[in-house]
C-alpha positions as CSV (number, residue, x, y, z in Angstrom):
1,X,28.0,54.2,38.2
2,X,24.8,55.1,40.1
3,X,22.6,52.1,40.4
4,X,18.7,53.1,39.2
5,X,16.8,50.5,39.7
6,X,14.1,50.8,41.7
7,X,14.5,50.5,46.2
8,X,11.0,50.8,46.6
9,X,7.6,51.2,44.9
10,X,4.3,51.3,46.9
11,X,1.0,49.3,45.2
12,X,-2.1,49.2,46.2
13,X,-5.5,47.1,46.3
14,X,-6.9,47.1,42.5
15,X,-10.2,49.2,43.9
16,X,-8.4,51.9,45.7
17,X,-6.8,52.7,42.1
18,X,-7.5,56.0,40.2
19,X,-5.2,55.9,37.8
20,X,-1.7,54.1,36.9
21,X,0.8,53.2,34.6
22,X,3.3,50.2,33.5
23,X,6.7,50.7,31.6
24,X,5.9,54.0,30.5
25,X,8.5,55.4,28.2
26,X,9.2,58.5,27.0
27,X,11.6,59.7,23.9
28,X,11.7,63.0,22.6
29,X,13.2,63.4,19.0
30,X,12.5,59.4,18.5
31,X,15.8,58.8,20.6
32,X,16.3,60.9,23.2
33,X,15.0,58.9,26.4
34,X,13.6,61.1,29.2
35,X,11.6,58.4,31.1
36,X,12.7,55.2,31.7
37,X,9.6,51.9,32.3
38,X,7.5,54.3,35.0
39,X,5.3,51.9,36.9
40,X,3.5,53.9,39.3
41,X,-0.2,53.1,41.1
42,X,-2.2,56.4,42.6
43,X,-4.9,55.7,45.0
44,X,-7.8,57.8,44.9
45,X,-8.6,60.6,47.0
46,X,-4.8,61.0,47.8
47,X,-2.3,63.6,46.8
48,X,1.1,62.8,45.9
49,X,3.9,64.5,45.1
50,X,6.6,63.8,42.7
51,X,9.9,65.3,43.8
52,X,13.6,65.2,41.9
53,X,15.9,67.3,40.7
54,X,15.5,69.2,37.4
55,X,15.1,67.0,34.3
56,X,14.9,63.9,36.7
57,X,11.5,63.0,34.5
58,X,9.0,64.2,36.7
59,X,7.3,66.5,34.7
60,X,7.4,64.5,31.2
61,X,5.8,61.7,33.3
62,X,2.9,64.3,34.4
63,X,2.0,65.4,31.6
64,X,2.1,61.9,29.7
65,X,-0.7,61.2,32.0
66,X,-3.0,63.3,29.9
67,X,-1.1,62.8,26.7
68,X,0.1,66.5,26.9
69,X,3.3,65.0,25.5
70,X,1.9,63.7,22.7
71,X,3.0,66.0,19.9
72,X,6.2,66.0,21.4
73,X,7.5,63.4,22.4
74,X,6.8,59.0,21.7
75,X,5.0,57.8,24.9
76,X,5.5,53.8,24.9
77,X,3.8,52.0,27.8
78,X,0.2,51.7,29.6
79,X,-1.9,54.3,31.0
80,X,-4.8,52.9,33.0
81,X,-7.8,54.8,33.7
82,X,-10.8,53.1,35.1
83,X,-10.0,49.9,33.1
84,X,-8.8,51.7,30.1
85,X,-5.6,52.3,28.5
86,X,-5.9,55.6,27.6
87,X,-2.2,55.5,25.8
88,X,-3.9,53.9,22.6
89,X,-4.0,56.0,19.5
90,X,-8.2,55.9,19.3
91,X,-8.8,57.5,22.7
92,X,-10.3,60.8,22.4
93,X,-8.0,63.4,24.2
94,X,-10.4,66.2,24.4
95,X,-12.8,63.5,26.7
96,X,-9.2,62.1,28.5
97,X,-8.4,65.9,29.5
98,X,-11.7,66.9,30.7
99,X,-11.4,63.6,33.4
100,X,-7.6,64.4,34.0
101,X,-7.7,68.3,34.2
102,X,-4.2,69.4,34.5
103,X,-3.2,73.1,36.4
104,X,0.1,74.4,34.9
105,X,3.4,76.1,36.3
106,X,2.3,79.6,36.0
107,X,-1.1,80.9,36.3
108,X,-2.6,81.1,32.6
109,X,-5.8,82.4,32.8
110,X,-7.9,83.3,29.8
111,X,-8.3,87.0,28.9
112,X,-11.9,87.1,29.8
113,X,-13.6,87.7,32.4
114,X,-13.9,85.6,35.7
115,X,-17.1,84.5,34.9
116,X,-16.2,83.5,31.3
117,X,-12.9,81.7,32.4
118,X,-15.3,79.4,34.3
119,X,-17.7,78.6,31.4
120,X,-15.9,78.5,28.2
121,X,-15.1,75.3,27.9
122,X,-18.8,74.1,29.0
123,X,-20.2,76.3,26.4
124,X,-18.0,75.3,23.7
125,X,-19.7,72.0,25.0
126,X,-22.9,73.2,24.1
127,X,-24.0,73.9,27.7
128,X,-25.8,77.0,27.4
129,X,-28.7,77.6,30.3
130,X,-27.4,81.0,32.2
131,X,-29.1,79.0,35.8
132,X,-26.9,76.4,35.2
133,X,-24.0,77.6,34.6
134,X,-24.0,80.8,37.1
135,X,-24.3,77.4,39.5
136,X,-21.1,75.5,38.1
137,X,-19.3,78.9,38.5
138,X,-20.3,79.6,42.2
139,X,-19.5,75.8,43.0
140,X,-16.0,76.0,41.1
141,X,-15.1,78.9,42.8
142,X,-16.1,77.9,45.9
143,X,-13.7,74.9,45.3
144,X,-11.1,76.5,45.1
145,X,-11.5,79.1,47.8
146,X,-11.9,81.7,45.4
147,X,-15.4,82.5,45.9
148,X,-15.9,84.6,48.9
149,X,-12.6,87.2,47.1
150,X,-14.4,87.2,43.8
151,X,-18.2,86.9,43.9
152,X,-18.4,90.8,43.4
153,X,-16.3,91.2,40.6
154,X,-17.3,87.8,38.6
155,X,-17.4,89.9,34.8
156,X,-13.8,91.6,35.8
157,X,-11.1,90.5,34.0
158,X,-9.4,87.8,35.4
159,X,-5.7,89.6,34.8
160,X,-6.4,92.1,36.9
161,X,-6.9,89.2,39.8
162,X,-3.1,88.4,42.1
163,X,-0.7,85.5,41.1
164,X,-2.2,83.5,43.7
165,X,-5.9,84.5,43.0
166,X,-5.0,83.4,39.2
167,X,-3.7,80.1,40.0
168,X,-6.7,79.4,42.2
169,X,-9.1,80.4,39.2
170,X,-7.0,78.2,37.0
171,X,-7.9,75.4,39.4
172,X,-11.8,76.3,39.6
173,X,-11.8,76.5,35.8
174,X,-10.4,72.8,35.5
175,X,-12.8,71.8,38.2
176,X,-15.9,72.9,36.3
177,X,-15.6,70.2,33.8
178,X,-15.7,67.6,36.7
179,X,-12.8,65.8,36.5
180,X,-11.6,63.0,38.7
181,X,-7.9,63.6,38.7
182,X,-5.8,66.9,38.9
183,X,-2.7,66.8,37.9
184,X,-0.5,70.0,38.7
185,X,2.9,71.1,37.3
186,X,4.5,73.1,40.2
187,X,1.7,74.8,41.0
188,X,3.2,77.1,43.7
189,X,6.3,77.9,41.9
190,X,5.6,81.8,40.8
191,X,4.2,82.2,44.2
192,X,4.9,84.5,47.3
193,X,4.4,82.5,50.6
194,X,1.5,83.9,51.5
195,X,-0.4,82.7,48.2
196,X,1.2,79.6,48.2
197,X,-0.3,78.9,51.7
198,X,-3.6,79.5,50.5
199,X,-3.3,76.9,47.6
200,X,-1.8,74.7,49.6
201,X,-4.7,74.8,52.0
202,X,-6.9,74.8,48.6
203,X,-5.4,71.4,47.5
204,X,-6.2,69.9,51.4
205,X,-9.8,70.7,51.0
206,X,-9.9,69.2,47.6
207,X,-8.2,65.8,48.4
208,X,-11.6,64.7,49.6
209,X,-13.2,64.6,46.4
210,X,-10.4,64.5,43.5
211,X,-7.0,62.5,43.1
212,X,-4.1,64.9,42.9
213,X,-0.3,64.2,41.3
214,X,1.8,67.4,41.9
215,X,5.0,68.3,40.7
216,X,7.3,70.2,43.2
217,X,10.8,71.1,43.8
218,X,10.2,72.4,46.9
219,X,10.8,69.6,49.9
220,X,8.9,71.2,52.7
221,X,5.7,71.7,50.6
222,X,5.9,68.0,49.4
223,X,5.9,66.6,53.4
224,X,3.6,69.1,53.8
225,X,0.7,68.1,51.5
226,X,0.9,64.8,50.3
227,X,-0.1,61.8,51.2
228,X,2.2,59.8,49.0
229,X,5.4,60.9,47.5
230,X,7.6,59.5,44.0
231,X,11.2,60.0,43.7
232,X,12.7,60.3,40.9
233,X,16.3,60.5,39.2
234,X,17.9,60.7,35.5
235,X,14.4,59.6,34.3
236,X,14.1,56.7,36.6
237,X,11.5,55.8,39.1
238,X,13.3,55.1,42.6
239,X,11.2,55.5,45.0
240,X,7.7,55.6,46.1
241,X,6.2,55.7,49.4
242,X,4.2,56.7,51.8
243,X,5.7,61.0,52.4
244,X,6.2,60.2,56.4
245,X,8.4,57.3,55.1
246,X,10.0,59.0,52.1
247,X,11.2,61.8,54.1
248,X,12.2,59.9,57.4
249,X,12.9,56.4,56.4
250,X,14.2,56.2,52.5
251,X,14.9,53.0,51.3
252,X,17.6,54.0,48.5
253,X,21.1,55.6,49.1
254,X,20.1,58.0,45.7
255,X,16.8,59.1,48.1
256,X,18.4,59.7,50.9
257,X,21.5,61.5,49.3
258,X,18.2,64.1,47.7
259,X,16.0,64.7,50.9
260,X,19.2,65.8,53.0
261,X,19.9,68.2,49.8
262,X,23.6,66.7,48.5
263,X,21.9,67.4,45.1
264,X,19.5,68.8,43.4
C-alpha cells in the first residue's frame, strides 16, 4: 500500500500570499472522492506548475479554485483570496472569475471577431466608450504577445487565427478583465513546438504582474517555466517545492518514482 501523506509542502510568509487553500475536498456524485484535504499556499508573482499523472487531482483542484467545479462536483474546504474565503455559498462567482481568470486546454475563442473577443465581456459590463476600449484591446494583446501578428486584422475572425495565435488571444481576453491570478489547464497541450515556445515565453513575461497555477503533463515545460511546482498522486497532495528542488532533490519515494518517468 502506497503511503500518501504528504513528504513535503512549501509555505510561505502571510504577505507574499495570493491565493491558498486548507483541506480542500472534492467529491463528484456526493461520493466519489477526487481530492483529498489540498493545502497548498501560492505566492504572488510566481508560476507554478502542478504535475501528476492523469486523474491524480490536478485539474479538479484548478478549477475548484474558481469554483468551475461547482455544478459538478461538492468542493468542502477553504479557499483564501485576499482575506476571503471565496468557497462560501454567497460569493459572487461572476466577480471571483473576473480576479481568477482561467485559460482552458484547447484554445476556445469566441466566434467574433478579434477585436470583439477582447471586449465582450467588458461591454456586457456596461463599458461602452470605443477610446477606452480600443486601449484595453491594444494592452491585452500586447500582453500576450499577440499584438504586433494581429494589429491589422483586429475585426477578422478570430477562427481564422493558428492554434497557438488562439490560445494567446484566449489569454489577452482573460487579461482584459484585470485579474490577479491565471489559472491555466494545460495550456500547451494541442500545440506544435513552435507555438508552445511562444506561450511559454508569453507566460515568462507575464509572471511579473499576475500569479499563475498551470496544469501540465509535460515534465520539461514544468522545469522550464515555473518557479514552484505541486505533485500530485491518486488525489493527494505530495509534494510541493521549489521546481529546482522538485526535479533534482524530491523528498518522497512516490516523487521521485514520477520525475524519472516509472509512471505516469
Amino acid at each position: 500500500m502506497q503511503d500518501l501523506k504528504p513528504s513535503y509542502i512549501k509555505t510561505f510568509a502571510k504577505d507574499d500570499l495570493e491565493l491558498s487553500t486548507k483541506d480542500l475536498r472534492v467529491l463528484y456524485g456526493g461520493k466519489v472522492q477526487k481530492l483529498f484535504d489540498a493545502s497548498l499556499q501560492f505566492k504572488e508573482h510566481t508560476i507554478t506548475a502542478l504535475i501528476g499523472a492523469s486523474g491524480s487531482g490536478k485539474s479538479t483542484f484548478l478549477r475548484s479554485l474558481n469554483r468551475m467545479n461547482d455544478r459538478v462536483a461538492k468542493i468542502n474546504g477553504e479557499i483564501w483570496f485576499h482575506g476571503l474565503d471565496v468557497n462560501q455559498p454567497n460569493i459572487n462567482v461572476y466577480e471571483l472569475r473576473k480576479n481568477i481568470g482561467m485559460v482552458f486546454q484547447r484554445p476556445n475563442p469566441f466566434p467574433k471577431s478579434i477585436r470583439e473577443n477582447i471586449v465582450y465581456a467588458l461591454k456586457a459590463d456596461g463599458q461602452n466608450d470605443k477610446n477606452e476600449l480600443d486601449r484595453i484591446v491594444e494592452e491585452s494583446l500586447r500582453a500576450a504577445a499577440l499584438w504586433d501578428e494581429v494589429k491589422d486584422k483586429l475585426d477578422k475572425s478570430a477562427l481564422a487565427l493558428s492554434g497557438g495565435q488562439q490560445q494567446r488571444l484566449c489569454i489577452a481576453r482573460a487579461l482584459a478583465v484585470k485579474p490577479e491570478v491565471l489559472l491555466l489547464d494545460e495550456p500547451a497541450s494541442a500545440l506544435d513546438p513552435v507555438s508552445t515556445s511562444k506561450l511559454e515565453d508569453t507566460l515568462k513575461q507575464l509572471r511579473s504582474r499576475y500569479t499563475m497555477i498551470m496544469v501540465t503533463h509535460n515534465m520539461q515545460q514544468a522545469s522550464r517555466i515555473s518557479d514552484y511546482t505541486a505533485f500530485f498522486h491518486l488525489g493527494h497532495v505530495i509534494e510541493y517545492n521549489s521546481t529546482a528542488e522538485i526535479f533534482t532533490n524530491p523528498k518522497g519515494k512516490i516523487t521521485e518514482d514520477y520525475i524519472q518517468g516509472s509512471f505516469g
